[in-house]
Structures are given as structure tokens and as C-alpha cells.
N, CA, C and O atoms as a GROMACS GRO file, in nm:
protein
  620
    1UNK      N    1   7.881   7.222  15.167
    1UNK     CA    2   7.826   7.089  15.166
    1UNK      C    3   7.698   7.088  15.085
    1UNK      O    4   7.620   7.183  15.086
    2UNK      N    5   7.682   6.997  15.027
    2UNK     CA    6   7.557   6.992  14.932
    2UNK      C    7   7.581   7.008  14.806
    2UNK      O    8   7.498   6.973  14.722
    3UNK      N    9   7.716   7.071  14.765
    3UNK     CA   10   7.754   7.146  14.579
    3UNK      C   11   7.837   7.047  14.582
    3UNK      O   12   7.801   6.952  14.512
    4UNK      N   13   7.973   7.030  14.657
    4UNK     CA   14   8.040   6.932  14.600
    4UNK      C   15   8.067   6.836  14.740
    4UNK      O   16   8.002   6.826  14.844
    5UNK      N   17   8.185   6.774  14.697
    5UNK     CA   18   8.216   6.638  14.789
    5UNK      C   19   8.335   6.650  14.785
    5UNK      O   20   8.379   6.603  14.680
    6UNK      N   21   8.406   6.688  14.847
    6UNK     CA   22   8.571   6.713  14.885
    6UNK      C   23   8.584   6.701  15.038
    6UNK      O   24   8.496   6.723  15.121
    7UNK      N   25   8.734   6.655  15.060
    7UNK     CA   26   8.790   6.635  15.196
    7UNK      C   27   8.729   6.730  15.280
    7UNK      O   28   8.703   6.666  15.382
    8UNK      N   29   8.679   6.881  15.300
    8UNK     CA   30   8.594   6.964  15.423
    8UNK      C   31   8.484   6.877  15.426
    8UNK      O   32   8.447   6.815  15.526
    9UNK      N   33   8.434   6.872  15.316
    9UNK     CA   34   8.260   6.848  15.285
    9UNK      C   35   8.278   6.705  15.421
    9UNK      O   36   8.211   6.711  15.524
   10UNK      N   37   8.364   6.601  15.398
   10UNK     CA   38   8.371   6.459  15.407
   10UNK      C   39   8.392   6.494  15.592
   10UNK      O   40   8.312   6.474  15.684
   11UNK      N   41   8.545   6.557  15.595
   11UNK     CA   42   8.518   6.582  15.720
   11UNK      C   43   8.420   6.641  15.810
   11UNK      O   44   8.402   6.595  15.922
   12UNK      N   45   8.359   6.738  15.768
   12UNK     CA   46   8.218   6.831  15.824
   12UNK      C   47   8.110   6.723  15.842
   12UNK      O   48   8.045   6.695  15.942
   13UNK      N   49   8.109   6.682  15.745
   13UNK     CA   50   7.939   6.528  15.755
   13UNK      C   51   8.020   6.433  15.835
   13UNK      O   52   7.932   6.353  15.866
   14UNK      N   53   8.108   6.397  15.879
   14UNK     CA   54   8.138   6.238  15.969
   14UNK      C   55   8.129   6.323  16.111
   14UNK      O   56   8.061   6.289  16.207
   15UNK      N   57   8.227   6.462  16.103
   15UNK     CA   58   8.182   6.500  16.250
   15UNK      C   59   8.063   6.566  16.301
   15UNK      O   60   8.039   6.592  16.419
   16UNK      N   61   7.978   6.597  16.177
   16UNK     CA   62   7.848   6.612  16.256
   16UNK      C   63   7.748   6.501  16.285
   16UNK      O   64   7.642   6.508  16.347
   17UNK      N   65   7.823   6.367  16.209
   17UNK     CA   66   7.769   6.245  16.263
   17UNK      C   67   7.758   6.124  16.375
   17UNK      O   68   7.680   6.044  16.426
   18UNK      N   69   7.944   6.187  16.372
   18UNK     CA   70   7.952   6.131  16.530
   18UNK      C   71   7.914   6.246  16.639
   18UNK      O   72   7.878   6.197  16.746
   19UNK      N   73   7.914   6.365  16.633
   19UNK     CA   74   7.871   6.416  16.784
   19UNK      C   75   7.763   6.448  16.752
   19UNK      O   76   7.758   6.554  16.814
   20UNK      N   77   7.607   6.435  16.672
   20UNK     CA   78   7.505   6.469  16.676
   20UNK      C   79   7.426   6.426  16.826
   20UNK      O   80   7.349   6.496  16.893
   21UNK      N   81   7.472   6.296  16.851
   21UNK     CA   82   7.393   6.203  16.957
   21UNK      C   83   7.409   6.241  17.092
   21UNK      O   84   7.345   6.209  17.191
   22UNK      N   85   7.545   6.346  17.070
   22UNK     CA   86   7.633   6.325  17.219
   22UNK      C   87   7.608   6.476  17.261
   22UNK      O   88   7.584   6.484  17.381
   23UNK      N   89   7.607   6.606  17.190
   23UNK     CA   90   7.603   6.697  17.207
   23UNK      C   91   7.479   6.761  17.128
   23UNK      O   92   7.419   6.697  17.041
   24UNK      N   93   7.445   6.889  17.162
   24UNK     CA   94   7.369   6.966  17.084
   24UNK      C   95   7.461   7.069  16.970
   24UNK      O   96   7.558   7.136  17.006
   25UNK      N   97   7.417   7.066  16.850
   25UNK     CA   98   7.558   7.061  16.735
   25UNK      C   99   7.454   7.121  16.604
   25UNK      O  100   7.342   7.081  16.634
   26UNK      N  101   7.452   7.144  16.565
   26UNK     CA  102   7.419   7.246  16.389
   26UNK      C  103   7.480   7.195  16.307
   26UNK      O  104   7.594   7.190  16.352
   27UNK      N  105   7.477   7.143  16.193
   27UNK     CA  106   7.523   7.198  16.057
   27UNK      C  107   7.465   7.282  15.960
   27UNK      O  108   7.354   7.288  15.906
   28UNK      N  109   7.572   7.347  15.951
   28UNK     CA  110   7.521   7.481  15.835
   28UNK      C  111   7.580   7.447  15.710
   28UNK      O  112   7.703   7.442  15.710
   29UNK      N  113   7.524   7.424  15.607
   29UNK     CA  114   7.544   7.374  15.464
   29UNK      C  115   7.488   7.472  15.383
   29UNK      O  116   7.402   7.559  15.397
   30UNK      N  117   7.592   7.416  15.259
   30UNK     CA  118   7.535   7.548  15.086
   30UNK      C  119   7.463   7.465  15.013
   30UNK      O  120   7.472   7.489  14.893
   31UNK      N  121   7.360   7.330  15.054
   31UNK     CA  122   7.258   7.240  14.965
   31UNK      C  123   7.225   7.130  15.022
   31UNK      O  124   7.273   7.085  15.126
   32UNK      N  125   7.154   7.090  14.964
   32UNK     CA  126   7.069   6.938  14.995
   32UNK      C  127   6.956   6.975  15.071
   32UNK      O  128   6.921   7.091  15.050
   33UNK      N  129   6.882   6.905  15.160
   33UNK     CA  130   6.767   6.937  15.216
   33UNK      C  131   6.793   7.002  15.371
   33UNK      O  132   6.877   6.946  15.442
   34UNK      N  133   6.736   7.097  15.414
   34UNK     CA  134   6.749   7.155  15.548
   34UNK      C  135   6.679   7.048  15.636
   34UNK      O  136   6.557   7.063  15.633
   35UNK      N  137   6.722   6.938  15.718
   35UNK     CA  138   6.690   6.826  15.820
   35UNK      C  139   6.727   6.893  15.951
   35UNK      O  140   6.781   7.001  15.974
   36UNK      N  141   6.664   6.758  16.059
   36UNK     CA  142   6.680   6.816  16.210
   36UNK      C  143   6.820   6.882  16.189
   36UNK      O  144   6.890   6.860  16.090
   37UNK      N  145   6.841   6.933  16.251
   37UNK     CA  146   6.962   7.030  16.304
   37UNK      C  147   7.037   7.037  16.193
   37UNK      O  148   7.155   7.028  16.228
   38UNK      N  149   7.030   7.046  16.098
   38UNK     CA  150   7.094   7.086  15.937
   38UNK      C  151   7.036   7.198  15.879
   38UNK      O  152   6.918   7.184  15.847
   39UNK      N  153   7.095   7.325  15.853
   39UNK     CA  154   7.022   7.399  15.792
   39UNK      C  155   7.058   7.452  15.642
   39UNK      O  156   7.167   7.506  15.658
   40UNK      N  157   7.036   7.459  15.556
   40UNK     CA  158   7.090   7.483  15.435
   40UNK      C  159   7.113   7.655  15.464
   40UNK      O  160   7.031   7.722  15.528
   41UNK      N  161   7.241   7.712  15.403
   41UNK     CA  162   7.230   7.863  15.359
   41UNK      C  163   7.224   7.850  15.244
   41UNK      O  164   7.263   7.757  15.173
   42UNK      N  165   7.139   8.014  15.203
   42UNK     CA  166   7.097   8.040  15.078
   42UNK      C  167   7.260   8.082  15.013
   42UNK      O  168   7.326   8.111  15.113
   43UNK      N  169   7.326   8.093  14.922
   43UNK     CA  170   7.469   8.155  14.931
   43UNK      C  171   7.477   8.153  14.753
   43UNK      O  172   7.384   8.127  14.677
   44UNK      N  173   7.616   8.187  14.716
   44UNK     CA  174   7.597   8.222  14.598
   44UNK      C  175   7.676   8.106  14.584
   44UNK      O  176   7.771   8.105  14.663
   45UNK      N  177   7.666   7.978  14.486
   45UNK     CA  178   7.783   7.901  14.460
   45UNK      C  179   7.922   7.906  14.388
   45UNK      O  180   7.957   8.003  14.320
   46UNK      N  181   7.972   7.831  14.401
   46UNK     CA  182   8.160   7.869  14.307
   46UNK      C  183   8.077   7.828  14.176
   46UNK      O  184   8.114   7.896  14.080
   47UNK      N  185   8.005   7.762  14.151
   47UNK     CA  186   7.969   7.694  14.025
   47UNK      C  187   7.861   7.768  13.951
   47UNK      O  188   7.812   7.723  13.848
   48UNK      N  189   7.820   7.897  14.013
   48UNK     CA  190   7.717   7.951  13.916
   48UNK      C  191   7.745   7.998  13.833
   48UNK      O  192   7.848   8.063  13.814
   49UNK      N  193   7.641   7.973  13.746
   49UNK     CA  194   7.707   8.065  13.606
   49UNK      C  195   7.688   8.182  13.584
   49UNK      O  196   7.733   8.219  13.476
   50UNK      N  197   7.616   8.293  13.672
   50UNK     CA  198   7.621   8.388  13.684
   50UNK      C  199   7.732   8.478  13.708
   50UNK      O  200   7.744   8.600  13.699
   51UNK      N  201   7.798   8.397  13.736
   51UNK     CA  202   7.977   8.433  13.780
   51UNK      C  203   8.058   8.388  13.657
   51UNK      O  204   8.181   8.383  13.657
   52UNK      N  205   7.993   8.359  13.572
   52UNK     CA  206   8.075   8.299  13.418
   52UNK      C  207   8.142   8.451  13.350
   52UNK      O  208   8.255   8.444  13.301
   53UNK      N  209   8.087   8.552  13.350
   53UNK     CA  210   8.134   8.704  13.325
   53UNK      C  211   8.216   8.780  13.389
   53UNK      O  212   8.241   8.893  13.345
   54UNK      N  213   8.286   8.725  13.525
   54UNK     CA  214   8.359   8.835  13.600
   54UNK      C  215   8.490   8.856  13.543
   54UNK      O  216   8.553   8.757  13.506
   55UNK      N  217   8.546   8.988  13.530
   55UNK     CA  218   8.674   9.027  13.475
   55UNK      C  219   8.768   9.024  13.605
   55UNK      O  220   8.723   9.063  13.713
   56UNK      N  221   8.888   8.980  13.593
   56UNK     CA  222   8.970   8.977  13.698
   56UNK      C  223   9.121   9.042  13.595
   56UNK      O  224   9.160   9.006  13.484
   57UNK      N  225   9.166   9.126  13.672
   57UNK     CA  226   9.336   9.216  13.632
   57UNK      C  227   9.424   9.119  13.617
   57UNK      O  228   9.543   9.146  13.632
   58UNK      N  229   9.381   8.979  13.581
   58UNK     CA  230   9.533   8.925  13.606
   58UNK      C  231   9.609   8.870  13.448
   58UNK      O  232   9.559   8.897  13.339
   59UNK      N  233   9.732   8.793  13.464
   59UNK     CA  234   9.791   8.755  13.393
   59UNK      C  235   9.725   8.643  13.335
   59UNK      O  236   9.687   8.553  13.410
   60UNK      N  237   9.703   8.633  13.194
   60UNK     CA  238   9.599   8.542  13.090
   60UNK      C  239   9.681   8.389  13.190
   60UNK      O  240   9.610   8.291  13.213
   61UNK      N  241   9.812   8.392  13.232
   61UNK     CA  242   9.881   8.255  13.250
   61UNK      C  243   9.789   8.254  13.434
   61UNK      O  244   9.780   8.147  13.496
   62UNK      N  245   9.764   8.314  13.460
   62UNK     CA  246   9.685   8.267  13.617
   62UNK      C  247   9.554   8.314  13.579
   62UNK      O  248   9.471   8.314  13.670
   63UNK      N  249   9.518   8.350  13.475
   63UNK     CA  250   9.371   8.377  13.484
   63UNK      C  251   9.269   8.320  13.508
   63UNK      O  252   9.163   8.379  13.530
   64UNK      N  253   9.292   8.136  13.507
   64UNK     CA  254   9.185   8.038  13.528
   64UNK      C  255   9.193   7.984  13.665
   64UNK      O  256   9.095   7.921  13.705
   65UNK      N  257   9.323   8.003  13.762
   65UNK     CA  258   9.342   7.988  13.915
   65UNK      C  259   9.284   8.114  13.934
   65UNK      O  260   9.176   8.078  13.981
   66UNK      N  261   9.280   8.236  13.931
   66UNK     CA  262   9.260   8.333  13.998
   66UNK      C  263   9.064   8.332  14.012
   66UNK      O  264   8.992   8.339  14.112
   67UNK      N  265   9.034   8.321  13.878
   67UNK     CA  266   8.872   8.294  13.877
   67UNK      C  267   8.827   8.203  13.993
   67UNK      O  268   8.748   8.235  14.082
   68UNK      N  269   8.901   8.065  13.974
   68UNK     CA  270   8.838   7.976  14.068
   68UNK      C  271   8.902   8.065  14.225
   68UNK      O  272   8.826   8.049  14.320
   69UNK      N  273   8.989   8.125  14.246
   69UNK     CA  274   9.000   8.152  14.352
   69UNK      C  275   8.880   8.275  14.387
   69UNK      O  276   8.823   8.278  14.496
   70UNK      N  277   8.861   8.344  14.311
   70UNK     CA  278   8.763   8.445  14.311
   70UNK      C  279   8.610   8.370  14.350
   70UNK      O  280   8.544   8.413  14.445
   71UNK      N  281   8.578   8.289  14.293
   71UNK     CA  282   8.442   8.200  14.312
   71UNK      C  283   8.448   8.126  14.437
   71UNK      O  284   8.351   8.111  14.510
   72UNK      N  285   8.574   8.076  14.461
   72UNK     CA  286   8.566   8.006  14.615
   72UNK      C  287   8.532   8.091  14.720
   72UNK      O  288   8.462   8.050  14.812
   73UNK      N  289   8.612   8.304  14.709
   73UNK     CA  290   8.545   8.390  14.801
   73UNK      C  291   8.432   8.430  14.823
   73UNK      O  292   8.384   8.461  14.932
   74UNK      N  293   8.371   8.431  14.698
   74UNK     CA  294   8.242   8.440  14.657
   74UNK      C  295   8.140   8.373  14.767
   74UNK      O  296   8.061   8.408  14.855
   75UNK      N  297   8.195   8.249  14.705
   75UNK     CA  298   8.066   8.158  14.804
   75UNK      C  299   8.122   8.121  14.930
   75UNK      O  300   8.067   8.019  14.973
   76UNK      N  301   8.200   8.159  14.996
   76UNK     CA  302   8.247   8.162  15.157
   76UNK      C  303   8.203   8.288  15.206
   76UNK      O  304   8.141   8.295  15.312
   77UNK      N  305   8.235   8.400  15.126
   77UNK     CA  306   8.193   8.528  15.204
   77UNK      C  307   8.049   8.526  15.246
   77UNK      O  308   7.994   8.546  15.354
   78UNK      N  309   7.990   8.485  15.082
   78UNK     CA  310   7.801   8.523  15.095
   78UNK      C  311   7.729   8.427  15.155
   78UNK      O  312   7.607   8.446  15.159
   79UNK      N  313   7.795   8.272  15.229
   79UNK     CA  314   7.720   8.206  15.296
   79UNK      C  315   7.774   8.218  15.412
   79UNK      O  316   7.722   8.146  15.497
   80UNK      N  317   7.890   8.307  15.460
   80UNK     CA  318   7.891   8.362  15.612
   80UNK      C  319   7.831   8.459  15.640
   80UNK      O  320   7.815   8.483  15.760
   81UNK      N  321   7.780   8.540  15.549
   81UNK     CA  322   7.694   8.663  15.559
   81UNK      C  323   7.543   8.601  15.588
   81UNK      O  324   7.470   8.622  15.685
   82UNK      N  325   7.518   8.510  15.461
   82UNK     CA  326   7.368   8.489  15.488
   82UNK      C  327   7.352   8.356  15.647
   82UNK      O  328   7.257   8.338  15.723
   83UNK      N  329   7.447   8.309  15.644
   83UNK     CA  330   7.439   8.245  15.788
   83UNK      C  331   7.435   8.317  15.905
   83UNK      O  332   7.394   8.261  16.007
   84UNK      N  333   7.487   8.479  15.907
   84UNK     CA  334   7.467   8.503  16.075
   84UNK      C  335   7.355   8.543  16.077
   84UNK      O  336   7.370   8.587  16.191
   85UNK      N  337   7.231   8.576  16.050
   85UNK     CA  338   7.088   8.542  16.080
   85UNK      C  339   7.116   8.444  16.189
   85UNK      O  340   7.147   8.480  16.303
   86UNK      N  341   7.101   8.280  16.141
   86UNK     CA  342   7.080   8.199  16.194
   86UNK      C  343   7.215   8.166  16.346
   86UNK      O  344   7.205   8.118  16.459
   87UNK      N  345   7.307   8.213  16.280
   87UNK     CA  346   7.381   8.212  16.397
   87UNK      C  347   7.345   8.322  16.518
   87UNK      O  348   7.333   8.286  16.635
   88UNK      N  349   7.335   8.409  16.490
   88UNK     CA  350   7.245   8.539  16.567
   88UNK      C  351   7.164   8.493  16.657
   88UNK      O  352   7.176   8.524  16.776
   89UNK      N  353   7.038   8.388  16.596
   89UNK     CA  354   6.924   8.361  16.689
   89UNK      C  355   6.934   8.212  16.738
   89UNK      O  356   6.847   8.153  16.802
   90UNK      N  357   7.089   8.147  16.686
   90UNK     CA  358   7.104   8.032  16.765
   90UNK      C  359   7.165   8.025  16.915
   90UNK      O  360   7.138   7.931  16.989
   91UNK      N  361   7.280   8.168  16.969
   91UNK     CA  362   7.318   8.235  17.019
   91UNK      C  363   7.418   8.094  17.040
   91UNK      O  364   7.405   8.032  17.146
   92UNK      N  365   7.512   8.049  16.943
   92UNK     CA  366   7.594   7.938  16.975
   92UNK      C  367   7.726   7.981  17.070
   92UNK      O  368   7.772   8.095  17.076
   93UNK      N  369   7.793   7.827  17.164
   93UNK     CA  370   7.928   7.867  17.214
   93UNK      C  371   8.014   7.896  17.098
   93UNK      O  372   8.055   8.009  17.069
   94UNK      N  373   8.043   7.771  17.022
   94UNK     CA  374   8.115   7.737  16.921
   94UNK      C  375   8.109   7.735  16.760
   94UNK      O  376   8.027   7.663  16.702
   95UNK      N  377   8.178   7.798  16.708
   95UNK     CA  378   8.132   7.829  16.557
   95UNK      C  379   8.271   7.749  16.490
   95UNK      O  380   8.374   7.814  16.477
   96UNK      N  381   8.268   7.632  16.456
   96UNK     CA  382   8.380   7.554  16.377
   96UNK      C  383   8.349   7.565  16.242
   96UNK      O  384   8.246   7.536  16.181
   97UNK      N  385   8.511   7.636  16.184
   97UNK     CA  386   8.479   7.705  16.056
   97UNK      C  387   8.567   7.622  15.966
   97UNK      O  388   8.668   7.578  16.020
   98UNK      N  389   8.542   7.586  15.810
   98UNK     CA  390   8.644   7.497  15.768
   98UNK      C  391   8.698   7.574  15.680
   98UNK      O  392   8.811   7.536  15.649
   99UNK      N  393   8.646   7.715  15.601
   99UNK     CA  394   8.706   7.799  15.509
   99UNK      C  395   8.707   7.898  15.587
   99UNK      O  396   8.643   7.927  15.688
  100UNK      N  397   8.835   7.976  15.496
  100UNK     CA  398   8.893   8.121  15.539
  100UNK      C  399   8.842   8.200  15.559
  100UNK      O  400   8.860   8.276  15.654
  101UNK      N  401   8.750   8.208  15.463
  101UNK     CA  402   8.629   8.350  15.400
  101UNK      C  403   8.553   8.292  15.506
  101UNK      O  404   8.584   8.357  15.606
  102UNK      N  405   8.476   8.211  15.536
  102UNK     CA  406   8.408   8.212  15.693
  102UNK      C  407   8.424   8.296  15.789
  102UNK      O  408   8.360   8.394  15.827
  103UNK      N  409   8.562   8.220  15.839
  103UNK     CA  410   8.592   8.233  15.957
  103UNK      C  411   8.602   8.408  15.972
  103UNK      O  412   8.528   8.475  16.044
  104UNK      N  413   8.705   8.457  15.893
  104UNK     CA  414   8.742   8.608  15.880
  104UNK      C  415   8.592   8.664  15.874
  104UNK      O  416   8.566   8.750  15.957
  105UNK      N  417   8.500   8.628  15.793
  105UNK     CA  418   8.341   8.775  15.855
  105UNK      C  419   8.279   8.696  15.945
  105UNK      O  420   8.161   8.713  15.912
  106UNK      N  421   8.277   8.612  16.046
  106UNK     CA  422   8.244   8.509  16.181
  106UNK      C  423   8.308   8.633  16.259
  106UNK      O  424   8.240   8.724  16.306
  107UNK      N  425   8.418   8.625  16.265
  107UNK     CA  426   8.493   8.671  16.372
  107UNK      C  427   8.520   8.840  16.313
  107UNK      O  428   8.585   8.916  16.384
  108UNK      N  429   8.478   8.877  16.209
  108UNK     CA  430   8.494   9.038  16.200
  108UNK      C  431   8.345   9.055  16.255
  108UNK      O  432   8.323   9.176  16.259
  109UNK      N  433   8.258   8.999  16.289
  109UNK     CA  434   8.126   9.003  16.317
  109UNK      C  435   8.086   8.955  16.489
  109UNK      O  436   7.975   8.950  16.541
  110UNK      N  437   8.164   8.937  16.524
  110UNK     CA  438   8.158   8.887  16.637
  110UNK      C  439   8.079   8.938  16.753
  110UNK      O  440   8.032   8.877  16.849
  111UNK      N  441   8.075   9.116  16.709
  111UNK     CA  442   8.085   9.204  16.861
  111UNK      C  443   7.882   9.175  16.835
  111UNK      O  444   7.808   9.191  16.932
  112UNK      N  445   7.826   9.134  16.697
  112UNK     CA  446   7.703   9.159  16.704
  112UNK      C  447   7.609   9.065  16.789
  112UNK      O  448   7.491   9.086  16.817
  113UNK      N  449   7.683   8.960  16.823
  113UNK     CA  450   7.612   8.837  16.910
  113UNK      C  451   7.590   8.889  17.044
  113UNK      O  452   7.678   8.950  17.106
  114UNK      N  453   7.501   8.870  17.080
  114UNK     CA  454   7.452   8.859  17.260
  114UNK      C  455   7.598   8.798  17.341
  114UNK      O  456   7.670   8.859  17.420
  115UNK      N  457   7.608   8.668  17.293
  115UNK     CA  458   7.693   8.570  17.406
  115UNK      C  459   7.783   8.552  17.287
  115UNK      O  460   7.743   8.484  17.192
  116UNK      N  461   7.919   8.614  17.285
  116UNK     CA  462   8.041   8.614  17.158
  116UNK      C  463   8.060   8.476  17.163
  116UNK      O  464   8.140   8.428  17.243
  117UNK      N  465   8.000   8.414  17.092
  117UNK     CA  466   8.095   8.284  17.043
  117UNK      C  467   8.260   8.231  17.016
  117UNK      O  468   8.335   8.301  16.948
  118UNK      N  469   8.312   8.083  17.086
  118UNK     CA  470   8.457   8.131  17.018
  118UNK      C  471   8.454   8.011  16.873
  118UNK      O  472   8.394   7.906  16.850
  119UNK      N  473   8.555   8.098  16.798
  119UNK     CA  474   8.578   8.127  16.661
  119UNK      C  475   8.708   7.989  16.653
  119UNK      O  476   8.829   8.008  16.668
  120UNK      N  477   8.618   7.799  16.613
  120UNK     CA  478   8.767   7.717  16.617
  120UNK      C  479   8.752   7.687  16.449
  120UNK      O  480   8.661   7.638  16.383
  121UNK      N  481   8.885   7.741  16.413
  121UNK     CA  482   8.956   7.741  16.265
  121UNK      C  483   9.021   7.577  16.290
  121UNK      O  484   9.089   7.525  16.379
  122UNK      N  485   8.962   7.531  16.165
  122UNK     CA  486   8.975   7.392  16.134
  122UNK      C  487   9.032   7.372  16.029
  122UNK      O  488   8.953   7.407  15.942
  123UNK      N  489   9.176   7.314  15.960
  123UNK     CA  490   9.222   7.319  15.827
  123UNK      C  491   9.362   7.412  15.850
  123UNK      O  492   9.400   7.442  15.737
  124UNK      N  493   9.433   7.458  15.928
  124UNK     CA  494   9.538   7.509  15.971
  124UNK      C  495   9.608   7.479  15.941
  124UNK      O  496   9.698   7.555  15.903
  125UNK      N  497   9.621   7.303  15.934
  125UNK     CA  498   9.775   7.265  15.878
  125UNK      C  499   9.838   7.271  15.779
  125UNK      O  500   9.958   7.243  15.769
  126UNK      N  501   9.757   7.311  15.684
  126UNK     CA  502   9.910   7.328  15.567
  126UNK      C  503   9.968   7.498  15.533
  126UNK      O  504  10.034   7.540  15.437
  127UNK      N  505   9.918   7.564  15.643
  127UNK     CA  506   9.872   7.683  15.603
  127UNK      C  507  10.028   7.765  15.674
  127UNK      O  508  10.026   7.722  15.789
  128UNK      N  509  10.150   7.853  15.663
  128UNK     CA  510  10.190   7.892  15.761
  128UNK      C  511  10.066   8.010  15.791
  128UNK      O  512   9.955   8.038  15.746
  129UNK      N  513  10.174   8.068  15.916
  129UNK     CA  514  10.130   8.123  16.012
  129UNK      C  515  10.039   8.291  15.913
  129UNK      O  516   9.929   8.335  15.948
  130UNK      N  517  10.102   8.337  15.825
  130UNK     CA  518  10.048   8.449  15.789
  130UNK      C  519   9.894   8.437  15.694
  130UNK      O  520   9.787   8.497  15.703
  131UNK      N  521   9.931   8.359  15.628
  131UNK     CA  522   9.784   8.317  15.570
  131UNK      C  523   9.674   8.230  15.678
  131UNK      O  524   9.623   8.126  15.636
  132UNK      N  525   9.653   8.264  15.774
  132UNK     CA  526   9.560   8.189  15.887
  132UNK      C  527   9.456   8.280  15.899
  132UNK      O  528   9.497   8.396  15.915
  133UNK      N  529   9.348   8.268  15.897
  133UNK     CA  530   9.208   8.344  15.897
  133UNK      C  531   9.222   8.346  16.116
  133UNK      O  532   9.257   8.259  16.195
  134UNK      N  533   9.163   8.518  16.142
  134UNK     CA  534   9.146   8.536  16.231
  134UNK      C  535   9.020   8.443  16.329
  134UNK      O  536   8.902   8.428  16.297
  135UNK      N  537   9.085   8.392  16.450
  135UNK     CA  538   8.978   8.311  16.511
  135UNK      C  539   9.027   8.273  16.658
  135UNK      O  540   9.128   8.319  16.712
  136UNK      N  541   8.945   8.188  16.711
  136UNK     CA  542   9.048   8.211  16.894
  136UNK      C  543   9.127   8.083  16.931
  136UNK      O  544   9.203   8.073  17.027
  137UNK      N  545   9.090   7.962  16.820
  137UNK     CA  546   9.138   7.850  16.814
  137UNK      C  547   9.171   7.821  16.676
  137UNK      O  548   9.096   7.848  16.582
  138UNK      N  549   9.286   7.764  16.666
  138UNK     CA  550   9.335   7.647  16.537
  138UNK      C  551   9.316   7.494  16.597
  138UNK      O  552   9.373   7.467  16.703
  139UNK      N  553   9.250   7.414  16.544
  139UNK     CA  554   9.232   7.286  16.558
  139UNK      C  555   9.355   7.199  16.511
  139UNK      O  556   9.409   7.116  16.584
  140UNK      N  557   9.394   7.225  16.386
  140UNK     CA  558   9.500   7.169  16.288
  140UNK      C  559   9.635   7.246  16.367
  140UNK      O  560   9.587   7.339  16.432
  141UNK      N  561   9.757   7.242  16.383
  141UNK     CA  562   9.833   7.335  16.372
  141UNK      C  563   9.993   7.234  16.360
  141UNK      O  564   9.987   7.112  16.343
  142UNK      N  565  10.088   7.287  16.369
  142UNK     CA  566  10.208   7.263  16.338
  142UNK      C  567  10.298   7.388  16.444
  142UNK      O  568  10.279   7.505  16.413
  143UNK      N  569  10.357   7.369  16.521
  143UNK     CA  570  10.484   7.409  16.571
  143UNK      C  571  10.517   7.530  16.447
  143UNK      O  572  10.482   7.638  16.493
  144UNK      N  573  10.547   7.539  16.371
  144UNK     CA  574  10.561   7.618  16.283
  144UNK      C  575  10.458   7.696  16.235
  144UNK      O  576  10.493   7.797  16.174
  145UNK      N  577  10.340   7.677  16.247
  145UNK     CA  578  10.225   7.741  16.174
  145UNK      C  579  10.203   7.839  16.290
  145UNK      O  580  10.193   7.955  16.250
  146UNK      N  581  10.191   7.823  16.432
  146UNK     CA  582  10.159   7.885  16.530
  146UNK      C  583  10.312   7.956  16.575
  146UNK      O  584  10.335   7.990  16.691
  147UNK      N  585  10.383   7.967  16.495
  147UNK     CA  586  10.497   8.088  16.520
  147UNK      C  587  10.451   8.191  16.461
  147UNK      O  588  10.391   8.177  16.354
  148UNK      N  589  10.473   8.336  16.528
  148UNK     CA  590  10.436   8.429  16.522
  148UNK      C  591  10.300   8.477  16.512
  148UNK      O  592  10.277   8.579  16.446
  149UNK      N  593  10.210   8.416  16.569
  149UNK     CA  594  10.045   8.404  16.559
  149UNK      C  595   9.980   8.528  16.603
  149UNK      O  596  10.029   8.596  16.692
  150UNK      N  597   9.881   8.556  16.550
  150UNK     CA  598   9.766   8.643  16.598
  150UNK      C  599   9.669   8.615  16.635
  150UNK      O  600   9.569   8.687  16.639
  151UNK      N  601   9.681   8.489  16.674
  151UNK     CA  602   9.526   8.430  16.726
  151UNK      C  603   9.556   8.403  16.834
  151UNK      O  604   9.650   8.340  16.883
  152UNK      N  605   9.424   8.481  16.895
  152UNK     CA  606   9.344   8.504  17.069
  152UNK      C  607   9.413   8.303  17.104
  152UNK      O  608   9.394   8.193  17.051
  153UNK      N  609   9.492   8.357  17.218
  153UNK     CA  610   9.477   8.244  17.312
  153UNK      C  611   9.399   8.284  17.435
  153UNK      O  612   9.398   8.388  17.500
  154UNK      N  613   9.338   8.175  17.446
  154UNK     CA  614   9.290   8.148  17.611
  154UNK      C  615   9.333   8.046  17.717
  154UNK      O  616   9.375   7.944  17.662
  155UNK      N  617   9.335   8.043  17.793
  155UNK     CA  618   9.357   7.913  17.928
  155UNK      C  619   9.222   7.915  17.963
  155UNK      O  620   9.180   7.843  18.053
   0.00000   0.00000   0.00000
């Protein structure tokens, strides 16, 4: 949130707008200004141009999907990294994640929190079941997506 404006970005800002009032709630963003309960992470963006040089093994015919896919890990991995600081000393229940690369070092990181947070994966639905980032909830899901699952249920 803050680099671009796409369907997460849109969904992430309306629901931290409607439950700001009702609950105690965070947003963690990659720009704009750090406000009450908004905090910007420092992170590396998909759009830097410092990332204009990376060599990737692939076929010249996917070479311009594979980059952008490379830059989207980029800046999911290094603003879940530079976010658990703040998640660390927020000691949250709930960590609602809208990318993959989140959620997967959230929840490979888990054991370092005081009070383990649970891990709800948001964006499930178009996804089957094998490409689903590890977490203890899917928000999105499909009858089909949650066949053969590896994600922690609870009652």
C-alpha cells in the first residue's frame, strides 16, 4: 500500500477503515505517511530500479513475467522481514496477510513471538490447494481449494 493501487491495496484500506473504530487493528504499509495506527515498512519496492539489473535463467519468451514475478518476491519477502520488528513488539492476536511472500516468513517466523499469533491468509480463492502460502486460516476459499490442505485447523 502506498506504491500502487490494485484490488489488495483497495481491499486492505476499506477494511482497515471499517474496523478501525470498532476494534484495535494496525496497518502495515510499503508508503505514504506512517498515521495513528498505520505504520509504513521500510521494504525494497517491485518498482525500484535498483532491481533494473537482475539476471534470471529463464526463457527470453517468459523473461519479462518471470522479472515481475521476481520483484513482487522481492518486496513481499523484505517487507515481512522488516515488519517483524514491529510485529514482535506489537505482540498481535491476528496477522491478516494479503501476499504469499508474507504470509510464508509470518508463519516460518512464528516460534519468535511471545504470544504466537494466528496466521489469516486472505486472497485464497483463485489459488488451488498446492500453491496456498502456509497459515492457520484461509479467509477466501472454495470447496476445492481446501482439498487436500496443509493448513492448521482449529475449533
Amino acid at each position: 500500500m502506498g506504491n500502487i493501487y490494485r484490488g489488495h491495496e483497495v481491499f486492505a484500506r476499506d477494511l482497515f477503515t471499517l474496523l478501525k473504530n470498532e476494534l484495535e487493528i494496525t496497518l502495515f504499509k510499503g508508503g505514504g505517511e506512517s498515521l495513528s495506527r498505520e505504520v509504513v515498512i521500510d521494504h525494497i519496492p517491485r518498482s525500484a530500479s535498483y532491481l533494473d539489473g537482475m539476471k534470471l535463467a529463464v526463457s527470453p519468451k517468459w523473461k519479462a513475467a518471470a522479472i515481475e514475478e521476481e520483484r513482487m518476491r522481492v518486496e513481499g519477502e523484505t517487507f515481512a522481514y522488516a515488519a517483524l520488528k514491529y510485529l514482535l513488539e506489537g505482540d498481535f492476536d491476528i496477522l491478516h496477510c494479503l501476499e504469499q511472500e508474507v504470509c510464508n516468513v509470518l508463519y516460518a517466523h512464528r516460534h519468535l513471538f511471545r504470544h504466537t499469533p494466528k496466521i489469516l491468509w486472505s486472497n485464497g480463492g483463485a489459488l488451488p490447494r498446492a500453491a496456498q502460502p502456509h497459515c492457520d486460516f484461509i479467509q477466501e476459499h472454495t470447496e476445492y481449494n481446501c482439498s487436500g490442505a496443509t493448513v492448521t485447523r482449529h475449533s
